[in-house]
C-alpha positions in Angstrom: 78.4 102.7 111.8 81.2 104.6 113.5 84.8 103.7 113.4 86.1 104.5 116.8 89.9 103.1 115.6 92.9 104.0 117.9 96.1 104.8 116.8 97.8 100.9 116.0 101.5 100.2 116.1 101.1 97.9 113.1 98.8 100.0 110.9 99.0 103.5 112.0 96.4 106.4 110.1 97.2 107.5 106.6 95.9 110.0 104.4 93.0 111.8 104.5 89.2 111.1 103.2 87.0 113.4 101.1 83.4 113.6 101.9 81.4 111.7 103.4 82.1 107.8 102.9 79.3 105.4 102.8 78.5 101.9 105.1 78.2 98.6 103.3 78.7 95.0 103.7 81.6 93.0 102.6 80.8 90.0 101.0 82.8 86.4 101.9 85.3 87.2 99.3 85.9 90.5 99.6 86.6 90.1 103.5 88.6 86.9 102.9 90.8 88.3 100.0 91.4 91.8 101.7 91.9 90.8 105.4 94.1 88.3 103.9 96.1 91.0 102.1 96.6 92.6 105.4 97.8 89.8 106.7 100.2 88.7 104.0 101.7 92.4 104.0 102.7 92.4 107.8 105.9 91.8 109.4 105.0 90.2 112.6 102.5 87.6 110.7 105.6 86.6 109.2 106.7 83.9 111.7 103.5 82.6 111.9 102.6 81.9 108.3 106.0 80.1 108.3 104.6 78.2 111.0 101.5 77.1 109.5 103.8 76.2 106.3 105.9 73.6 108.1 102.2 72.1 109.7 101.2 71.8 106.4 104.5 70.4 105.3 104.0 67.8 108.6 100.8 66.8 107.6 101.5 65.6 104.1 104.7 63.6 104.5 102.7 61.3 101.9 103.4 63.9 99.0 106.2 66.5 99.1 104.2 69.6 98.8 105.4 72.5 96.3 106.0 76.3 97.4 102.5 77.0 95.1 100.7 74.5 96.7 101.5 75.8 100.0 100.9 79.2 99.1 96.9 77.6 97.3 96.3 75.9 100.7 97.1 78.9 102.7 95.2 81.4 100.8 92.2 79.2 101.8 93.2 78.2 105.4 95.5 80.5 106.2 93.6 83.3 108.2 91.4 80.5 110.0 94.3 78.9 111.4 95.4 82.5 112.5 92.8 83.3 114.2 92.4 79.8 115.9 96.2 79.7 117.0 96.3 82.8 118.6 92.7 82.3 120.0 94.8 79.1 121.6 98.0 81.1 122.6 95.3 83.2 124.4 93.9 80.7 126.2 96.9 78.6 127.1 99.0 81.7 128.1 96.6 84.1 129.2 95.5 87.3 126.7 98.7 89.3 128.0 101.0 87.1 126.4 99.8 88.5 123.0 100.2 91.4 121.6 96.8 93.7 121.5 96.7 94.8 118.0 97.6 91.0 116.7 94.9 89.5 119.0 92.5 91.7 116.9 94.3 91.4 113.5 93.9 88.1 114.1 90.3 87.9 114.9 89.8 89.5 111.2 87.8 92.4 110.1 84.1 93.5 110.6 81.4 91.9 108.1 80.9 95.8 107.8 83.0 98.7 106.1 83.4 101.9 104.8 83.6 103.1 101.0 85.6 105.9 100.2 84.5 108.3 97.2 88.0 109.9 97.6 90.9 109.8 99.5 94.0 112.1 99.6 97.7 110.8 100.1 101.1 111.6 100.0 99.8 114.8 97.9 98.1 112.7 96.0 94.0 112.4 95.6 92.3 109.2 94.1 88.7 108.7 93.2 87.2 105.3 92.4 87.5 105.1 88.4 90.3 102.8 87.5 91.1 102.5 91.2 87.7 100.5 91.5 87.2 100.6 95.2 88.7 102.8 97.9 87.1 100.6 101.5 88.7 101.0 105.2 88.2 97.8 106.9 87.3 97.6 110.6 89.4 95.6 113.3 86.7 96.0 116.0 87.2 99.3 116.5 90.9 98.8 117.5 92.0 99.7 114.4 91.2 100.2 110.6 93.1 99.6 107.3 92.3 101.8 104.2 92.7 99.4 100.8 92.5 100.5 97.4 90.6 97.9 95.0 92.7 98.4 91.8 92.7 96.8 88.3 95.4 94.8 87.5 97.1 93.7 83.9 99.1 90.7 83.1 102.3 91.7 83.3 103.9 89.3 80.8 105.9 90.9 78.3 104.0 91.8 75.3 100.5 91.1 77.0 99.5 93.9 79.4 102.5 95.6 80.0 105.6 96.7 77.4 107.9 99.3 76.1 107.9 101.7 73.1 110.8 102.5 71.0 110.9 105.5 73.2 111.0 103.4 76.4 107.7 104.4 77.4 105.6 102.4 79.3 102.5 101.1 77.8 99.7 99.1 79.2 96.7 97.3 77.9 93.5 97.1 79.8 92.2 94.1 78.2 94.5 91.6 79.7 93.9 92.0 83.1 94.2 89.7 86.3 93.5 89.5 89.5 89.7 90.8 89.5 88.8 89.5 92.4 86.1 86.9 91.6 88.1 83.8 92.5 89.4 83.2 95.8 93.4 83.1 94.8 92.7 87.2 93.4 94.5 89.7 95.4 93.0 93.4 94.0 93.8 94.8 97.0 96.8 97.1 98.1 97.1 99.7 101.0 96.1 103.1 100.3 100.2 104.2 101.3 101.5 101.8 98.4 100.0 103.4 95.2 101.3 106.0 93.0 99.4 108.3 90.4 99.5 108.3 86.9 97.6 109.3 83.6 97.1 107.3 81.5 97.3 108.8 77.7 95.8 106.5 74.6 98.4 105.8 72.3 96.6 106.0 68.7 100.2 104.0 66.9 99.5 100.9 69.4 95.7 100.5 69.0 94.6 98.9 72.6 97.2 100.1 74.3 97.6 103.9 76.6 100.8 105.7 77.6 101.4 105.9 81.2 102.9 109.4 82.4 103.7 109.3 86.7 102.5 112.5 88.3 104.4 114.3 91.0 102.5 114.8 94.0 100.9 118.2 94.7 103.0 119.3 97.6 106.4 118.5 95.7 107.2 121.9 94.2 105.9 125.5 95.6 104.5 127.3 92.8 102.5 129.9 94.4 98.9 130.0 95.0 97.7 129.5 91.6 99.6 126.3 90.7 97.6 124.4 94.3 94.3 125.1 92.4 95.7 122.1 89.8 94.4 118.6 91.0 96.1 115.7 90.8 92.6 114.3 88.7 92.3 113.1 85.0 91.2 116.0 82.4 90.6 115.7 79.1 93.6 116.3 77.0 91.6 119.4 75.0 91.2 121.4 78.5 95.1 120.8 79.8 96.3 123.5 77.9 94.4 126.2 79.2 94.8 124.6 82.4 98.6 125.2 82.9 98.5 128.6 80.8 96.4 129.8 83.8 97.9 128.4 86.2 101.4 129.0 85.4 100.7 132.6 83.5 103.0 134.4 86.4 105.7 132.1 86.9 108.8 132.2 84.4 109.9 128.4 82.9 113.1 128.8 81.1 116.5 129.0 82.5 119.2 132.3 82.3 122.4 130.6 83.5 123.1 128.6 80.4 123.0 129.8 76.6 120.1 128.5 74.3 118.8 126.7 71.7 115.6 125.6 69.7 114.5 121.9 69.1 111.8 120.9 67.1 108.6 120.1 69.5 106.9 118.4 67.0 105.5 115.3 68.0 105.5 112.5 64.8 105.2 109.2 66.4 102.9 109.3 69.1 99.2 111.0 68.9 98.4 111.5 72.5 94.7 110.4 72.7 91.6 111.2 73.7 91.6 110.6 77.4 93.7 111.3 80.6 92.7 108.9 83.8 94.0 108.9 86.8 95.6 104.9 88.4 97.1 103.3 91.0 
């Protein structure tokens, strides 16, 4: 399968792939829960998910409907309806009276994608590890969307997500949401709305790992050397040696302001054994 895309004034190309991605089927799910991402994250689908709300809102005059039953009904009905109203627009109005690229948007993706083994962005590159998935989704040839499958934790305070004492941010992998198995899931975000970190295992808070936000490779100029360091997990044992050769010819302290020594001596965190790399 070839994806013939054209450049889309809703979802123009970003980033770049690395090797060769593979074809593959998207199940009922997967195609439901990430064209509905799509959909959910565009302006101009906006007004008509608003529109669809006050239907529903029409409909059920018998029992006031909540915002979260709205939003349950329309993650089931929602792009159906879509696609059937502008499918009606089309024909009542003629197909010029639509826009192009939301007359396919709304026709919904190809039973058939493309998986990513890695994909750069912004500086940064991402292979599928705790990012689960990297697919590109195909509008009919018109236009494609690249999504990142990612694993999310319950962001409650105290579950997956909290501070140290040292306002670090710590997550825990073992409360996680959002895995995609039920049709309300949303694993999905575009491949321009992710960041990298490392994540470091924390061995005070058993369960949980430090997160440390990397800088994109193309922030700083650091001469030839320093573009040979990947923005990919290592094993904490190895990143010493990594930066001393990278960084051997380039000077890190500062002569415009006098000096002085700190102890460097780390007492209350034992960074662990693993670095990975996360949306």
């Amino acid at each position: 399968m070839k994806m013939v895309g054209q450049d889309s004034s809703l979802f123009p190309s970003v980033g770049k792939s690395l090797g060769k991605p593979a074809n593959f089927e998207l199940s009922h799910l997967e195609k439901l829960q990430a064209h509905r991402y799509v959909l959910y994250n565009c302006d101009v689908v906006n007004p008509y998910l608003k529109e669809h709300a006050s239907n529903l809102k029409r409909k059920r005059r018998d029992r006031r409907l909540t915002p979260k039953d709205i939003e349950q009904i329309q993650n089931k009905e929602f792009p159906e309806w879509f696609r059937q109203h502008i499918l009606h627009l089309e024909e009542t109005n003629g197909p010029d009276s639509i826009n192009e690229d939301i007359r396919w948007l709304a026709r919904g993706p190809l039973e058939f994608a493309r998986r990513h083994r890695a994909y750069n962005i912004r500086g940064f590159r991402f292979r599928a590890k705790r990012i689960l998935d990297i697919i590109e989704i195909d509008y009919y040839g018109r236009f494609s969307v690249v999504l990142f499958k990612c694993e999310w934790v319950d962001v409650t305070r105290g579950k997956g997500v909290k501070k140290d004492k040292f306002g670090l941010s710590l997550v825990n992998f073992s409360h996680q949401i959002h895995r995609g198995d039920r049709i309300e899931h949303e694993p999905f975000v575009f491949a321009n709305q992710v960041d990298q970190v490392f994540y470091l295992e924390d061995r005070t808070n058993p369960g949980w790992s430090v997160v440390l936000k990397m800088k994109p490779r193309d922030v700083y100029d650091m001469g030839e050397d320093w573009n040979d360091v990947q923005s990919e997990p290592f094993h904490v044992s190895k990143l010493g040696d990594l930066f001393k050769n990278a960084h051997d010819n380039h000077s890190w302290t500062r002569s415009d302001m006098e000096g002085y020594t700190v102890d460097g001596t780390a007492k209350d965190h034992d960074i662990g054994s693993d670095i990975e790399d996360e949306c």
